[in-house]
Structure formats: C-alpha cells, structure tokens
N, C-alpha and C positions, 0 to 999 in steps of 0.2 A: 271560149265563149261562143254562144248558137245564140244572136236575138229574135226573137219574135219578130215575123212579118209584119203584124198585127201591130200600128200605134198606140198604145193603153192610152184614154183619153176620159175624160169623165164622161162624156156623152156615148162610150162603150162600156165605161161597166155599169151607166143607168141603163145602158138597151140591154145587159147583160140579166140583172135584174129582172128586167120589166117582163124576159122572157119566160125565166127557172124562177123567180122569188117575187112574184109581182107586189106582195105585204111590205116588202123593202123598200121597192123602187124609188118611193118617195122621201124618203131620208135623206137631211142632209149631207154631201158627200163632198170631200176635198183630199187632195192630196195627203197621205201621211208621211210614206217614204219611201225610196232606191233604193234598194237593198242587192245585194249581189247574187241574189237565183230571183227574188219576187219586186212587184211593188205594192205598197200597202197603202189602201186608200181608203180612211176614216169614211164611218156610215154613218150618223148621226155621234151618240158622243158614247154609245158602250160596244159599239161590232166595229171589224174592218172588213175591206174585201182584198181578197189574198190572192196577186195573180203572178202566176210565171211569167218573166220577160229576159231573161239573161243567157241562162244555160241549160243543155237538155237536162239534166237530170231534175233539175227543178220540179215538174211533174211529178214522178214517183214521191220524192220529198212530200210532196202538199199530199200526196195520197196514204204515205205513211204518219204524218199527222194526222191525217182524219181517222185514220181506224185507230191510235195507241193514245193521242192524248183525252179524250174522254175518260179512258181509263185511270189513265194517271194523274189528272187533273186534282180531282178530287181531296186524294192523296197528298198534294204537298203542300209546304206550309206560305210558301210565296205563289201571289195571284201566274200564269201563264194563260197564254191564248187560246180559247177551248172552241175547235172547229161546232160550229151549229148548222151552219150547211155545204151540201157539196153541189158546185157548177160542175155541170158535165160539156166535155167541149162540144164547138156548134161550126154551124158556117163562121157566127160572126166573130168567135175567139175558139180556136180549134186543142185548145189546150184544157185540164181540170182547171177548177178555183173553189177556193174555201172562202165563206165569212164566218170570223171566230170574233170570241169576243176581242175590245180594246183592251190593251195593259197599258194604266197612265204610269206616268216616269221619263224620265229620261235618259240616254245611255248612258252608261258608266263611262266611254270615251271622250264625252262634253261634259260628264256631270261627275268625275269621281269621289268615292268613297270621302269621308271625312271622321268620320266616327268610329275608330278602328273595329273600337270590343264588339260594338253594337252589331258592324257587318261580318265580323268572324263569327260570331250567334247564329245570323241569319243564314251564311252561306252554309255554314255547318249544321244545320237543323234541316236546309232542303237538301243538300247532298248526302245524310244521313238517309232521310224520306226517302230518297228517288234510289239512292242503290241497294235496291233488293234486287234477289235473284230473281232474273229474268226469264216467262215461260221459253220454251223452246220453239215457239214461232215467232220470237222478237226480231228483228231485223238485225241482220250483220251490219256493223259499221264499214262504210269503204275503204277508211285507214285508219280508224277511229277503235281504241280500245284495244289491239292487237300488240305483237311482240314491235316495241318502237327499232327491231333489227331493219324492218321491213321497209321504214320511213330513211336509213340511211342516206340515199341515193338524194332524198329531198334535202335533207338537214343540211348535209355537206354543200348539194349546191346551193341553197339558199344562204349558209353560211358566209359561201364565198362571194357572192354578191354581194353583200351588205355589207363584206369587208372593202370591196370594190368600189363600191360606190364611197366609201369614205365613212360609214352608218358607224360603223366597228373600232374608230382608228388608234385604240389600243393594242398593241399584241398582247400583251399578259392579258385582256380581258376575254380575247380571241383565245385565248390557251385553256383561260377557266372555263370556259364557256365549253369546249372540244372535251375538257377533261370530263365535268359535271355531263356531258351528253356519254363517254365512253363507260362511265360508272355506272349510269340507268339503262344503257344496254345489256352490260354486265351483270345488272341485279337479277336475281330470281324473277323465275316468273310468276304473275299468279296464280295462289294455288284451289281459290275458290271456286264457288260458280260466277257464271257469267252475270252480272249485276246491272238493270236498267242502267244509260250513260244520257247524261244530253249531247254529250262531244263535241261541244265549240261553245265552252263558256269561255268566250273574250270578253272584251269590257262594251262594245256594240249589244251583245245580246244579254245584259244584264241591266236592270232598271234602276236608277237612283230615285228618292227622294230623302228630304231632311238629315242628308248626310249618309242614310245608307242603304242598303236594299229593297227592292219596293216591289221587285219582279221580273222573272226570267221569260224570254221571250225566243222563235227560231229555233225549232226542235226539228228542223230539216235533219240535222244529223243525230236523230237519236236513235241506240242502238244497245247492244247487250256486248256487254267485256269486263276490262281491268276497269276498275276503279280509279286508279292514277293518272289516266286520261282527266277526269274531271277533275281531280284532286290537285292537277297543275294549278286550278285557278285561286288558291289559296297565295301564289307567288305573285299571277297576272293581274287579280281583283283587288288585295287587300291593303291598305297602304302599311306603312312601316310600322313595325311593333305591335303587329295583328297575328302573325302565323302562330306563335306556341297556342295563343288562345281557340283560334281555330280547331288547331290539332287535336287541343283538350277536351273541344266541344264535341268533333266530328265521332260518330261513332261504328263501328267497335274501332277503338283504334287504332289509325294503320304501320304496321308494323315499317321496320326499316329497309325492308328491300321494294315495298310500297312508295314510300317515303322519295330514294334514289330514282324509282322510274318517275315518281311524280315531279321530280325537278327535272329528268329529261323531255316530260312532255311541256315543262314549264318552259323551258330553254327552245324546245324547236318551234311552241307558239308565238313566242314574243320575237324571234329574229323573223320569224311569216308576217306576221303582224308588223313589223318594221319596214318589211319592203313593201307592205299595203301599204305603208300611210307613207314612204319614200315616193312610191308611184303617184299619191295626190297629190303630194305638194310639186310633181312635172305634170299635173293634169293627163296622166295616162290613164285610159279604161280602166276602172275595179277598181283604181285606186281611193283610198281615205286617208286624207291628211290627220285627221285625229285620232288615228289607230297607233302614231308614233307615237306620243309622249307617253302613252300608257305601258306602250312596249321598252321605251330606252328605261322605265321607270323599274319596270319587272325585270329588266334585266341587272340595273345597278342594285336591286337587292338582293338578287341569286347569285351575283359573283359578288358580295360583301360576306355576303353569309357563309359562302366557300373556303373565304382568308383563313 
C-alpha cells in the first residue's frame, strides 16, 4: 500500500472541479466509497468522481479505464461506469482522476444474489458480451488471465494462512480444495484468442438489485486472456442451484478443461477473499469484513460439488 499525501476531502475534489470541469463544480457531492486503489465520491445523483488514494498502481488503472471502457460500454448488457472526463494531476492532487457515470445497486457482498436463474441469465449474457477477442493493444493483466502455474506461490501462501488463522479448520476441505486447485493447473491451457476479461468479478464489484444483477462496476483490472479467470465467478457470485444454468446460458460453451481452470480461479479467489474479510473483522488495513461470508459461501459449494 503507497497512500496519498494528499487528504481526499470534499472541499478538494470541489476545488478539483472548479479548476478542470468548472460545469460540475456545483453539483451535489458526498462521499460514496473506500475502495482498495480509489475513493468514490458521488456528484449529484448520475456521475462520481474517481480518485486514487491507496496504491501506486492505482493511476494507470483510472487511465486504462478511460481509454477501453467507452469502448466497451456500449457493448454490454449490464449498466458499468463510463469515464466522461479525465483530471489531469495538479499542485493541488498530483495524481489522474476520472468522473464516470454512477451505477445504482448495491454490492453483491451486503446485498447477494437471490434469484438464482434470473442471475445466471444475467451474468451469462454479460460475460458472453464482454469476451470477445481482444485487439492486440488491450492491456496485459498483472496476474489476471494467465497460466494460474504462475499464481502458485500465492495460492499456497494464502492457503496456509487461512488454514492458520483457523478460516479452513477442516482438513478434508483443505485437501479438496489443494486437489480442485492441482487439477486446474493441470488443465489444458487455452487454446483460443486472448478475450476481453474484467478480472476481479467478486462479489464488491458486482451490483445487486431485486434479487439479482443490476451492474458491474471496477474495471481497474481489465485485460485480455483466458476466459476462466471471469468464468470463476459463476462459483463466487451465484448462489446454489445456479451454475448448470449459467453454463447453459454462457456462450459458446466452455469446454472441460475451461471448466477445471475456472474452478481454480474459483478457489484461489474465494481463499483471497477470505483473508480480506478475516483482516476486517481485526480492523487491519484493506481489510472487509463482508468479503467473508461470500467467500466461506463460494467455497462450501466448490468442495460440495467436488464429492
């Protein structure tokens, strides 16, 4: 984590405004949310203003949504946050910042799914849309979308914490769990082209209402790869007795050695996501308490489904 010198304050992103967008400045403006690279702070009731506060990388992230999601906005069938302008850093915030529009909903971590079929439809109709092959200047993912060999080093260590911590305190679920991740190493790799990804659909970056999908939000890590990366969230997002329908819906589709890596990206999301929301509930940095239930929840269906 690198924070920002720089207080974020409302009375800084009015002066922010008042300098680059002075048509904005006067909009109503309140906090929206802490997010773990940005904060989001609502501009009247359709734009936010999108600023770095957390991590370096943060920056490039808000720069490769402003050049790719205009693009692909358009294109999908769930509302996401379309950059309308770009802050360029100053004296008085020496970092980029976007205002895009607002996506109402709530996260999928406070608010989930209830409506099975309805949100396998949904998720399956935007993750159909969004993975097309990707031109050849799409951005590399940082670990996103690659051979999940390369993630090892993480799985295992964040395995063993979570076993540590007490998070795990089955061993047979520790065992399916090691098994289902050795299997999706093992699977083929794929053999298409590289396909537009969002690469961090958890349940924070995905919108509830009336029980199911309403909008995807946080395309910091969006990039060109495997398919199975996104296709994890089929385990992460849907509640029980949702995935065949999913599967059925998603198209063209994905074969079985797709299938195995996407339950290894299913498995190394939901134990990350475990020690997020272990870290909130000891009030450690980065941590979110509501990242857990969604994860202990993803996980008791990926080793049921294993038996």
């Amino acid at each position: 984590m690198a924070p920002t010198d720089t207080e974020i304050t409302a009375e800084l992103v009015r002066g922010l405004l008042r300098a680059q967008h002075p048509d904005l400045a006067e909009r109503p403006l309140r906090l929206g949310a802490r997010g773990w690279d940005n904060q989001l702070w609502r501009l009247g009731d359709d734009l936010a203003v999108r600023l770095p506060w957390a991590t370096r990388t943060a920056d490039a992230l808000l720069l490769k949504e402003h050049t790719w999601l205009p693009v692909l906005a358009p294109l999908l069938p769930l509302p996401v946050p379309v950059p309308q302008r770009l802050g360029a850093p100053s004296q008085g915030f020496p970092r980029p910042w976007l205002v895009t529009t607002w996506v109402p909903g709530t996260p999928a971590d406070l608010a989930p799914v209830t409506c099975g079929p309805e949100a396998a439809d949904a998720l399956a109709a935007f993750l159909t849309t969004l993975h097309r092959p990707a031109p050849g200047d799409a951005p590399a993912g940082r670990d996103r979308g690659g051979p999940l060999a390369e993630l090892a080093g993480q799985f295992e260590g964040g395995l063993a914490s979570a076993t540590e911590l007490g998070l795990l305190p089955e061993a047979e679920t520790v065992r399916v769990i090691r098994s289902i991740w050795a299997d999706a190493v093992a699977a083929p790799p794929w053999p298409g082209p590289a396909v537009w990804l969002h690469g961090d659909l958890h349940p924070a970056n995905v919108l509830t209402a009336d029980g199911t999908f309403c909008g995807v939000i946080d395309f910091g890590d969006l990039c060109a790869g495997d398919p199975a990366c996104d296709l994890a969230a089929a385990w992460t997002l849907l509640p029980d007795g949702a995935l065949d329908r999913f599967h059925a819906a998603y198209s063209p589709a994905p074969d079985p050695a797709t299938l195995r890596r996407a339950r290894g990206w299913a498995v190394f999301r939901a134990v990350g996501c475990l020690l997020i929301g272990e870290a909130g509930r000891r009030g450690r940095p980065g941590g979110k308490p509501s990242w857990a239930p969604p994860a202990r929840a993803a996980l008791r269906r990926i080793v049921a489904a294993a038996d």
